[in-house]
C-alpha atoms as one frame of an Amber mdcrd trajectory, in Angstrom:
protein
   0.348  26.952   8.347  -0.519  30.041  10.235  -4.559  30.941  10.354  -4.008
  33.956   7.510  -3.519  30.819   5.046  -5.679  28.845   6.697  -8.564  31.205
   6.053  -8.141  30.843   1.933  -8.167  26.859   2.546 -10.459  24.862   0.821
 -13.230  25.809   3.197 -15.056  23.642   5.614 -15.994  19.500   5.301 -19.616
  18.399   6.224 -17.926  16.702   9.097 -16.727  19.554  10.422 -19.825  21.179
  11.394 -20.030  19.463  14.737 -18.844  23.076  16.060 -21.500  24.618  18.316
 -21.287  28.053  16.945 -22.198  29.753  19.815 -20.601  33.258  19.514 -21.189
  34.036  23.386 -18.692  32.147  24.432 -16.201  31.029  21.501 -13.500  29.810
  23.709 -15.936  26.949  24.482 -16.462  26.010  20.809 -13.231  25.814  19.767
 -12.579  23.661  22.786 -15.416  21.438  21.412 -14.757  21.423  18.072 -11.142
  20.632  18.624 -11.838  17.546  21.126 -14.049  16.150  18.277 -11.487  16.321
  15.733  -9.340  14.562  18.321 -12.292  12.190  18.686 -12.388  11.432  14.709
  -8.917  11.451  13.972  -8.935   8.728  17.040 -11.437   6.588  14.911  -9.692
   7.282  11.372  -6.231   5.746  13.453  -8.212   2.539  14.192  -8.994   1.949
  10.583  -5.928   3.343   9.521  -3.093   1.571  11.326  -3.710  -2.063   9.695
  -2.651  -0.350   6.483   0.679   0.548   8.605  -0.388   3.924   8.358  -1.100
   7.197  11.223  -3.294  10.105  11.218  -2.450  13.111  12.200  -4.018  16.739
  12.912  -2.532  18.917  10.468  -2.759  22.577  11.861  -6.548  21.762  12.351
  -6.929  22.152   8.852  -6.338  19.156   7.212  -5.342  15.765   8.400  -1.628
  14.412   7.705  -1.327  10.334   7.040   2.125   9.285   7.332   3.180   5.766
   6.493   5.933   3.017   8.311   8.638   4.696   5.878   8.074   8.075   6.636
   6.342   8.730   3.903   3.453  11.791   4.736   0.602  13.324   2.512  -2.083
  15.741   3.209  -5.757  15.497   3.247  -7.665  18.374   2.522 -10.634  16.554
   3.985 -12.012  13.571   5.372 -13.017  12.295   1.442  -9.716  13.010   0.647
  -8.329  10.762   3.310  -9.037   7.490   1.810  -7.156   8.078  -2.005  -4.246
   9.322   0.037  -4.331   5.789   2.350  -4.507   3.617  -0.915  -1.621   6.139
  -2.152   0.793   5.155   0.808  -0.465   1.586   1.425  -1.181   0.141  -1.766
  -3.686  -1.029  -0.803  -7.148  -0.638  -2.217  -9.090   1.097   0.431 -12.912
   1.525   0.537 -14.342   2.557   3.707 -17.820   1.355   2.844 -16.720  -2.520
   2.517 -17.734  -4.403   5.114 -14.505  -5.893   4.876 -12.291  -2.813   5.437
 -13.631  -2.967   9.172 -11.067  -4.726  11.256 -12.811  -7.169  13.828 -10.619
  -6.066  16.520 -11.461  -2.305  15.698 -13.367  -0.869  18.541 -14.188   2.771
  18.268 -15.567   5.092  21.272 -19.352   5.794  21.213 -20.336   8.745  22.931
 -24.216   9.657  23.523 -25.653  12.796  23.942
């Protein structure tokens, strides 16, 4: 998608405002926002790939989930990502079950 169609997209998710905004030096904030979209889409891979299925940036727009077949959808946004997983898994998927945690899921924690 080039950034013309990008700009009528569905606007911006909550999580998304982890941008600095600083319009001095914009460079810098889209290097930031686009390492913490890396960072996320890191995290939504670790909960993702026991379903058998991978995250991807999509144009950093929306996020792509492809499954072991092939098989890829789009999410819009984060919310959207987890009726697209139980779409290519078949697997129920609720991200607030304590269960849907893997034990051997260890995500990066960055301070500060």
């Amino acid at each position: 998608m080039c950034e013309v169609c990008a700009i009528f997209g569905a606007g911006e998710h909550w999580s998304d405002f982890a941008r600095q905004r600083d319009t001095r030096f914009p460079f810098a904030d889209i290097l930031h926002y686009r390492a913490e979209r890396k960072r996320r889409i890191a995290m939504l891979n670790a909960l993702l790939v026991p379903l058998g299925l991978l995250c991807e940036d999509w144009d950093g727009e929306a996020l792509a989930l492809t499954d072991a077949r092939g098989r890829t959808r789009i999410a819009p946004t984060l919310a959207d990502v987890w009726p697209v997983a139980e779409g290519l898994s078949g697997a129920r998927v609720d991200p607030l079950a304590d269960a849907f945690f893997a034990p051997s899921c260890e995500m990066e924690r960055t301070d500060g």
